[in-house]
C-alpha positions in Angstrom: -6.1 55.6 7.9 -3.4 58.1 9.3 -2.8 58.4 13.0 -0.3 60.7 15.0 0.3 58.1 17.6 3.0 55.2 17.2 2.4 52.0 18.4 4.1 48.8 18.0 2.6 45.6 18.3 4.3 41.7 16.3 1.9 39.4 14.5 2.4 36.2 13.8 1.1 33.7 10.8 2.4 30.2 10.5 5.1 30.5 12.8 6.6 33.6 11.5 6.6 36.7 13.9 6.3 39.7 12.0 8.1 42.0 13.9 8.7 44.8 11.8 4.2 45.4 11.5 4.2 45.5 7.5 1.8 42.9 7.7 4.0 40.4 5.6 2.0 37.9 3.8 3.6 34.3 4.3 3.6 31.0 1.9 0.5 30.6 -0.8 2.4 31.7 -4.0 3.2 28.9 -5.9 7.3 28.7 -6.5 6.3 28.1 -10.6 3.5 29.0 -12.8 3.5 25.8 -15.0 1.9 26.6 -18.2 2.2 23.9 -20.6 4.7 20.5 -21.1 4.5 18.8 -24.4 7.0 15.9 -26.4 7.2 14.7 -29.4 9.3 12.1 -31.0 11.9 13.8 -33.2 14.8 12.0 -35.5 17.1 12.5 -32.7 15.3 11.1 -30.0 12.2 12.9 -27.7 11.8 16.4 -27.7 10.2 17.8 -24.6 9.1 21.0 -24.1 7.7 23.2 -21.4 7.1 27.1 -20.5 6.4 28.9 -16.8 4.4 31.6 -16.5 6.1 33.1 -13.4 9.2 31.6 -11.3 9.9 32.4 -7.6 13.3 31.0 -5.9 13.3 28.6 -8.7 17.0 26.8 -8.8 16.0 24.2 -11.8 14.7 21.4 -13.6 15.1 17.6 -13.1 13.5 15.8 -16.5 12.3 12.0 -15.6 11.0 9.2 -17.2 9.5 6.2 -16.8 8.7 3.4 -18.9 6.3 1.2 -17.0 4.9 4.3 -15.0 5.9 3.0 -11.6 9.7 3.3 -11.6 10.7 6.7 -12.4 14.6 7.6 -13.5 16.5 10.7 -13.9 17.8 11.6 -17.1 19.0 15.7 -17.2 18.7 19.0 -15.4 18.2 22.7 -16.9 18.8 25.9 -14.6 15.6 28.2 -13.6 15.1 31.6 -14.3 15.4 32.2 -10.3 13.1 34.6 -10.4 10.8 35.7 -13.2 7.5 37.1 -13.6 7.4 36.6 -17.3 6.9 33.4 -19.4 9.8 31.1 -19.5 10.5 28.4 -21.9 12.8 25.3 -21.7 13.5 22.4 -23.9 15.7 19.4 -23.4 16.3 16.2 -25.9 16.0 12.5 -24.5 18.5 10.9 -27.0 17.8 7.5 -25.8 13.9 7.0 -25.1 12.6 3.6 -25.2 11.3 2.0 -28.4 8.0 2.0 -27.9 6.3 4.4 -25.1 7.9 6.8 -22.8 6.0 9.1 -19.8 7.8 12.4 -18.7 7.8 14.8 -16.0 9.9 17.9 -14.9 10.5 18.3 -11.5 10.9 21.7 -10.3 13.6 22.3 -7.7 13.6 25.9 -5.4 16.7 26.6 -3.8 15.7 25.6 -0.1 15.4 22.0 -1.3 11.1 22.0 -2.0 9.9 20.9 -4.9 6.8 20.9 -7.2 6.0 18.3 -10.4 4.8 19.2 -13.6 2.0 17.0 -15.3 3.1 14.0 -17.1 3.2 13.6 -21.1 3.3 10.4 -23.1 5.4 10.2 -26.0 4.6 7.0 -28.2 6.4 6.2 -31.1 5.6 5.9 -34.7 6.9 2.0 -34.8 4.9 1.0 -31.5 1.2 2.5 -32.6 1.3 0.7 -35.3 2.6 -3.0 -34.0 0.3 -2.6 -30.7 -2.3 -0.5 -29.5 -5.0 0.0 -26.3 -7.4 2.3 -26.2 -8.7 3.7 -22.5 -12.3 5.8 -22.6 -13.5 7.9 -21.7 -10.7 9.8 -20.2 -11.4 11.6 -18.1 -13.5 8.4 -16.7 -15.6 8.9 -13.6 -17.5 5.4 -12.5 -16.3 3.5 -15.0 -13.3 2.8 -17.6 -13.5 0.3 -21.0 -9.8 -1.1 -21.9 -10.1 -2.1 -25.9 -6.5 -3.4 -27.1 -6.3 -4.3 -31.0 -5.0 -7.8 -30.8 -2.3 -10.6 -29.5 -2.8 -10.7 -26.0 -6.4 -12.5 -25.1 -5.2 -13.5 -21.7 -3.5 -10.6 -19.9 -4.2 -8.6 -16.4 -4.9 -4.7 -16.4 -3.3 -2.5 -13.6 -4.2 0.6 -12.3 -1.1 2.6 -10.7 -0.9 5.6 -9.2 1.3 8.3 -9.8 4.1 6.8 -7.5 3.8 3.1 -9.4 1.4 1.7 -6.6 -0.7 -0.7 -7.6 -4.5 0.6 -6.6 -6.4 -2.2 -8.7 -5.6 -5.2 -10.7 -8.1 -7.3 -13.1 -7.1 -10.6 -15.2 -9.0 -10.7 -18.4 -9.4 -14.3 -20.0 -10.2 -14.5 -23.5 -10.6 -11.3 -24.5 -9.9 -8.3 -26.4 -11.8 -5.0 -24.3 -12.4 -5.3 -20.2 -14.7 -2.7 -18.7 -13.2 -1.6 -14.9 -15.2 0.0 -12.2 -13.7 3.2 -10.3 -16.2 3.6 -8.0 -14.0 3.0 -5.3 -10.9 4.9 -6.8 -10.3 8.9 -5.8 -10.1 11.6 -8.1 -6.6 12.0 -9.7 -4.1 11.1 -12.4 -3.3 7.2 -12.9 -1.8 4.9 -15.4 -3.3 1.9 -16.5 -1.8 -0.9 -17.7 -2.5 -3.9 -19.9 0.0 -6.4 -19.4 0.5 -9.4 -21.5 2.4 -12.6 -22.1 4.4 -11.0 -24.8 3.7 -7.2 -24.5 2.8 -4.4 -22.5 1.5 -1.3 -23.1 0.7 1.5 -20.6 -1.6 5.0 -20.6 -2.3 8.0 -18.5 -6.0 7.5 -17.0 -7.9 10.7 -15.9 -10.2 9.7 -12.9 -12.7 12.7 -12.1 -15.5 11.8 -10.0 
């Protein structure tokens, strides 16, 4: 549409006034297109791995881990590509992961300060599948979850955490080897569930999709 006539009005969305009448689009565009994370234990420690798809005002990375899946620690940074609408990748080395199970996530920083999380990988080791083991299915789970663990600790408690290490649920388990847990009353989202012992304690991601 073409017009000889010049007319100036301001629009406004979210608090911005467009003032200039471009018709500026604002927010909605995510600051990083996360396309995959992965790790895997290496000779040298863990090796984690992860690639963008598209980075806006990205400034960088913060790698974390967590062994219990409720306290979450720092443990390196990588720069951004700023801005990039190509794929990025990145890889950093944990040189001092825990013996047995470790849980990862990137945090991704802009350069006002917001910041966005990657999904979190489990890296177990060789040593620790093979002393202790518990299996959590189906996951994704929707109404209900079935614990199996392959042997020492009859008497133990299971605990369902979310993300942030809250406790959402806890069970105690007497004399027994495989605990069935209802989620009817948990939401839709990404948990860890742990089985935790007298002597040992092992964790997993749980997938809740109702």
């Amino acid at each position: 549409m073409t017009t000889d006539n010049r007319e100036s009005q301001q629009f406004s969305s979210g608090g911005n006034t467009d003032e200039n009448n471009d018709f500026g689009m604002w927010g909605g565009a995510l600051p990083v297109e996360w396309l995959s994370i992965k790790g895997r234990w290496i000779p040298s420690g863990v090796e984690l791995k992860w690639a963008t798809g598209s980075e806006d005002n990205n400034s960088h990375f913060v790698i974390e881990r967590t062994h219990d899946g409720a306290h979450w620690e720092v443990i390196g940074e990588q720069d951004g590509a700023g801005f990039s609408s190509s794929i990025s990748r990145y890889q950093f080395i944990d040189e001092n992961p825990y013996a047995d199970v470790n849980y990862y996530r990137v945090k991704q920083v802009d350069y006002d300060g917001q910041f966005d999380y990657s999904d979190v990988v489990m890296v177990h080791s060789n040593l620790a599948q093979e002393q202790f083991e518990i299996t959590v299915f189906p996951n994704p789970a929707k109404n209900n979850v079935t614990v199996e663990w392959n042997k020492g600790e009859r008497n133990s408690s299971i605990i369902i955490m979310d993300i942030n290490g809250k406790v959402i649920q806890q069970e105690d388990i007497i004399n027994g080897y495989s605990h069935s847990i209802d989620l009817s009353n948990i939401d839709s989202g990404v948990y860890f569930i742990q089985l935790v012992g007298s002597q040992e304690t092992k964790t997993e991601r749980l997938v809740v999709k109702h």
